[in-house]
N, C-alpha and C positions, 0 to 999 in steps of 0.2 A: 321381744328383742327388736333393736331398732336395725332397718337397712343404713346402707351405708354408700354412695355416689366415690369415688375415687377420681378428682379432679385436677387435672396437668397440662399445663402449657410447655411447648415444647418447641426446638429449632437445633436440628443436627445433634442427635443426643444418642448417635448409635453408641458410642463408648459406655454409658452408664444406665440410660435405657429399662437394659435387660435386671441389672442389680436392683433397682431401683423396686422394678414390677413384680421382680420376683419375692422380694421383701415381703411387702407388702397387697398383693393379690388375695391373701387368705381375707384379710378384712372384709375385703371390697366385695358389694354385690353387682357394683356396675363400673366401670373406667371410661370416662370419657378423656381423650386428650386432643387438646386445641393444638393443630401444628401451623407455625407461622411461620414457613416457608423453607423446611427441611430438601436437602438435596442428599441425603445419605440415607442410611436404612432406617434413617427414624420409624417412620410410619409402616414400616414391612413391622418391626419388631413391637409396636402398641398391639398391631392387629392380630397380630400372634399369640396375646396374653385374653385377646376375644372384647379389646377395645374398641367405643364407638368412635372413629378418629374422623376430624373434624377441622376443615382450612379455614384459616383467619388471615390474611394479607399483614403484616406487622407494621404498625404504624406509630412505634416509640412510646408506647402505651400498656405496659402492664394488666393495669386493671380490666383496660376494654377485654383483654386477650383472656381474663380469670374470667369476666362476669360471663364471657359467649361458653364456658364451661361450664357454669355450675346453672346460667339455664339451660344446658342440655342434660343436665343430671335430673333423674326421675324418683329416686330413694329419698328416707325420710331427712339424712342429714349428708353433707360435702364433706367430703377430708382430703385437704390437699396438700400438695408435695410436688418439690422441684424434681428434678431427672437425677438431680446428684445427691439425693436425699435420699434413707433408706432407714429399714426399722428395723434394728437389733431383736432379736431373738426374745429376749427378756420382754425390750419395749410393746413387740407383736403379742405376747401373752397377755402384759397388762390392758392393752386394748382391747384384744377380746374381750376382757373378761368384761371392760368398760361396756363394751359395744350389746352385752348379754344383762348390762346391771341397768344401763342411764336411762334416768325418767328422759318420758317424749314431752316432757314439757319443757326439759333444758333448750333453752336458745343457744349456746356457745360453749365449747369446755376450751380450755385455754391447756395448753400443753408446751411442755421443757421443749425447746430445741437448740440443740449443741453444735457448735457452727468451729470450735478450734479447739483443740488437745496438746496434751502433756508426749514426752515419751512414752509415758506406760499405757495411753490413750484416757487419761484420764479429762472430762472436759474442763479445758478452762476458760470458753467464754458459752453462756446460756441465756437464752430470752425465754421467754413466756409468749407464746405466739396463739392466734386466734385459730384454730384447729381443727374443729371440727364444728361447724355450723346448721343451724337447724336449715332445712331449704323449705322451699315456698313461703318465708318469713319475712321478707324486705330488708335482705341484708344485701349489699351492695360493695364490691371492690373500690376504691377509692385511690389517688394517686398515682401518675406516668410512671414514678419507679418507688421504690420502696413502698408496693402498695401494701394498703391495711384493710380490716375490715373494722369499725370502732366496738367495741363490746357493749351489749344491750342487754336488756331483758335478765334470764335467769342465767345466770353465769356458772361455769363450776370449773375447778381446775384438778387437772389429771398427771400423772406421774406416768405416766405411758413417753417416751420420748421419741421426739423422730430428731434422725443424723444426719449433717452436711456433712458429705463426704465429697469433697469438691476435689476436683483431680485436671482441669487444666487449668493455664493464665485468666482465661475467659478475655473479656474486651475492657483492657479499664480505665477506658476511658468513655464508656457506655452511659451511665450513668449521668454524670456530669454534661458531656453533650445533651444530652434528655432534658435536663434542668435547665440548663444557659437554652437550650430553643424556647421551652417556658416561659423562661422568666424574660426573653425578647419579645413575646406575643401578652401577655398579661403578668399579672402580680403573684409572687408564689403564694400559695397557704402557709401558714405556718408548719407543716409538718413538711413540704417543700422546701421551706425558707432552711429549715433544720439540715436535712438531709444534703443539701446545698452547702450548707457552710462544712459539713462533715466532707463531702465531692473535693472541696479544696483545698481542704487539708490533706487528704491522700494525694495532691497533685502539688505539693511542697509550697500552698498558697496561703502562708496562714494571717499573713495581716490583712489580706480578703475575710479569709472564714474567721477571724476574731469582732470584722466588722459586722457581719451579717449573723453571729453567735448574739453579740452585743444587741443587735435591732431587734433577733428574736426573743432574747431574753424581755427585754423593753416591752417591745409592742406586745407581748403575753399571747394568750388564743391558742398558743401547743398544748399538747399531753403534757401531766404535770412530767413521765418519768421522762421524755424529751426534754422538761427543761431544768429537770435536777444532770441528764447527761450532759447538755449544753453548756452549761455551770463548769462543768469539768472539762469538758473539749476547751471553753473558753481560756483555762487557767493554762491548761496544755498550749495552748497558742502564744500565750504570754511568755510561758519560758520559754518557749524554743525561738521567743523574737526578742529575747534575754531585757527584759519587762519584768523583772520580779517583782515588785511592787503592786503589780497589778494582779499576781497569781491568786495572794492570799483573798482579797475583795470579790472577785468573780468565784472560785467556791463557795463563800458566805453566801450569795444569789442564789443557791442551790437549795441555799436552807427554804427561801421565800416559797418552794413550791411543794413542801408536804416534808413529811417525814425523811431525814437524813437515812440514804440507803448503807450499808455496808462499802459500797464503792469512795461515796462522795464522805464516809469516815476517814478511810484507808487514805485519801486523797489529804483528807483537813490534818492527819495525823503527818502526813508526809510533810507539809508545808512547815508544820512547827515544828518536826523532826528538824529542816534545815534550817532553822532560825534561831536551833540549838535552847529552844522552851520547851525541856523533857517532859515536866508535868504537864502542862495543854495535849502532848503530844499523846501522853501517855491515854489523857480522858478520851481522845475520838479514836484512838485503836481497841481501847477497850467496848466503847463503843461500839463501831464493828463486828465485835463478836454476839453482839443481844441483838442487833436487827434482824424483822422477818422478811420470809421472802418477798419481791415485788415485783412488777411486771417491766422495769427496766431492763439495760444490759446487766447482765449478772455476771460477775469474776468471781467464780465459787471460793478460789484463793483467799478471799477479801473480809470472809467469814472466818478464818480462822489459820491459817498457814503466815499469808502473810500480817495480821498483826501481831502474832506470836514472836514472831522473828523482831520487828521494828520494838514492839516491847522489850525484848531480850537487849534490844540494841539501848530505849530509853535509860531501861533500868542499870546500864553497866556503865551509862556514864554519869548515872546520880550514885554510884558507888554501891551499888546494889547485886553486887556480882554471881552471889545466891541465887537471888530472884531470877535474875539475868539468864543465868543458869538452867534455870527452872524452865524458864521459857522457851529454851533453844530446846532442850530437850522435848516437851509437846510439842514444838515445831517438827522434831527428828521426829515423832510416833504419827504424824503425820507424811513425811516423806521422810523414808527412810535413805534414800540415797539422796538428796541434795546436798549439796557442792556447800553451799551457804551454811546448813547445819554442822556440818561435819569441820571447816574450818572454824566454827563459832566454841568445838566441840574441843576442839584443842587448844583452842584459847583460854578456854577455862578451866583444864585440865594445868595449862601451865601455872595459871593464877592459884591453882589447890594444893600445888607442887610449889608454889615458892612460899606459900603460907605455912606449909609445912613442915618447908626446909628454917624458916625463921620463929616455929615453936620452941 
């Protein structure tokens, strides 16, 4: 059975801390956490859980703050996790059992993480994140903010999930400050450049982040799933700078970087949804539903909820109101209480009702 390093940066985190640690402790043979610059009980409550806690001076730097963690981990492999991240019951099982199964020759296992939910807490946005890392391997943190670790070696991916369960505002305009000091002292990387043009669209800047979407698409050198999302952030940008013309051409760019995800379907379908081409529309919704997973954003939706629905919709206005039909209904076995089913529900009830009344 392999050990396990429990690695965490951390800054004023008495609020979630404890949930966090408590989650997740049963894994872990050791905890280290980096604190950079807590004035609350952070570091009374690591030490409590029999964590090695550890000062870092914070210097707008992510990665530096990850790597001084996972070299002070001593176990065979790192798993890390934010303060407001925590492992469901279910999740903590599957890792065990991971943690009791995985060759010690895996370099990386890649693992779900769910970062926004439904009412019934069902997740609807998920990544595939670098998880649990083999140590004394020359894996290295990389980038000021949104850092990664790039995937190497023997890869495997795990159904074990961990959960953002984020609970205040946070700073947000942290991020962004991080990037603009950046890209004032040198040139971004392309996965900088990304996350930049993403910073300024959460800050209502988007004929900025359409420009800098635009140059990273161009100049190429990202991850391909960065640049099938960028594709889509880009078309995002165009409508809301009411640019339609340019929506449809910057998804197609999506196509150039691999396999069309479930998302950038859902997207291609939308486009010719509103351009009222029900067939085209119809082929990337169904689409949609035959893609595999992949290590982009994931909108589990995207698989199957919503092209059910957008089909329901194609189909009823090439007169196909059966079909139409048909689809609203897997849509409803799917979520049984949405709003959208349920009015789509009675729509076609009246249509079955006037057919009837005119037999």
């Amino acid at each position: 059975m392999i050990t396990i390093s429990l690695c965490m940066i951390v800054k004023n985190e008495e609020a979630v801390l404890e949930r966090c640690l408590q989650s997740a402790a049963p894994l872990a043979d050791e905890i280290i956490v980096v604190d950079t610059g807590s004035t609350d009980d952070t570091v009374e409550i690591a030490r409590r859980f029999g964590a090695q806690v550890l000062s870092f001076p914070w210097r707008d730097d992510f990665s530096a703050a990850r790597n001084v963690s996972f070299d002070a981990a001593s176990m065979d492999y790192c798993l890390w996790l934010d303060a407001d991240d925590i492992l469901l019951p279910d999740d903590l099982a599957k890792l065990l059992v991971l943690k009791e199964t995985l060759s010690p020759d895996t370099d990386m296992v890649m693992l779900p993480y769910h970062t926004a939910f439904d009412a019934d807490g069902t997740p609807t946005f998920t990544c595939y994140r670098e998880r649990l890392i083999r140590n004394h391997a020359g894996f290295h943190w990389e980038g000021a903010v949104h850092e990664a670790i790039a995937p190497r070696g023997v890869v495997q991916y795990g159904d074990g999930a961990v959960t953002h369960r984020k609970t205040g505002p946070g700073d947000p305009d942290r991020n962004l400050r991080i990037l603009e000091g950046l890209r004032a002292r040198r040139p971004l990387t392309p996965r900088e450049q990304f996350y930049y043009a993403r910073e300024l669209t959460y800050h209502g800047k988007d004929q900025e982040a359409a420009s800098q979407f635009a140059d990273f698409l161009r100049t190429g050198g990202g991850w391909a799933p960065d640049s099938i999302q960028a594709a889509m952030d880009l078309a995002d940008c165009y409508r809301r700078l009411e640019r339609p013309e340019q929506v449809l051409p910057s998804l197609v760019l999506g196509l150039c970087f691999g396999a069309p995800t479930p998302e950038l379907c859902c997207a291609l379908g939308q486009r010719y949804l509103e351009l009222e081409q029900w067939e085209a529309a119809i082929y990337w919704y169904e689409q949609a539903m035959t893609r595999p997973e992949h290590l982009g954003f994931t909108l589990p939706d995207c698989r199957d909820y919503i092209p059910l629905l957008q089909l329901c919709v194609c189909h009823d206005r090439l007169g196909n109101w059966r079909k139409a039909a048909a689809y609203n209904e897997a849509a409803c076995r799917l979520r049984p209480h949405s709003p959208a089913c349920a009015y789509n529900r009675a729509y076609f009830d009246r249509i079955a009702q006037q057919n009837a009344d005119r037999a």
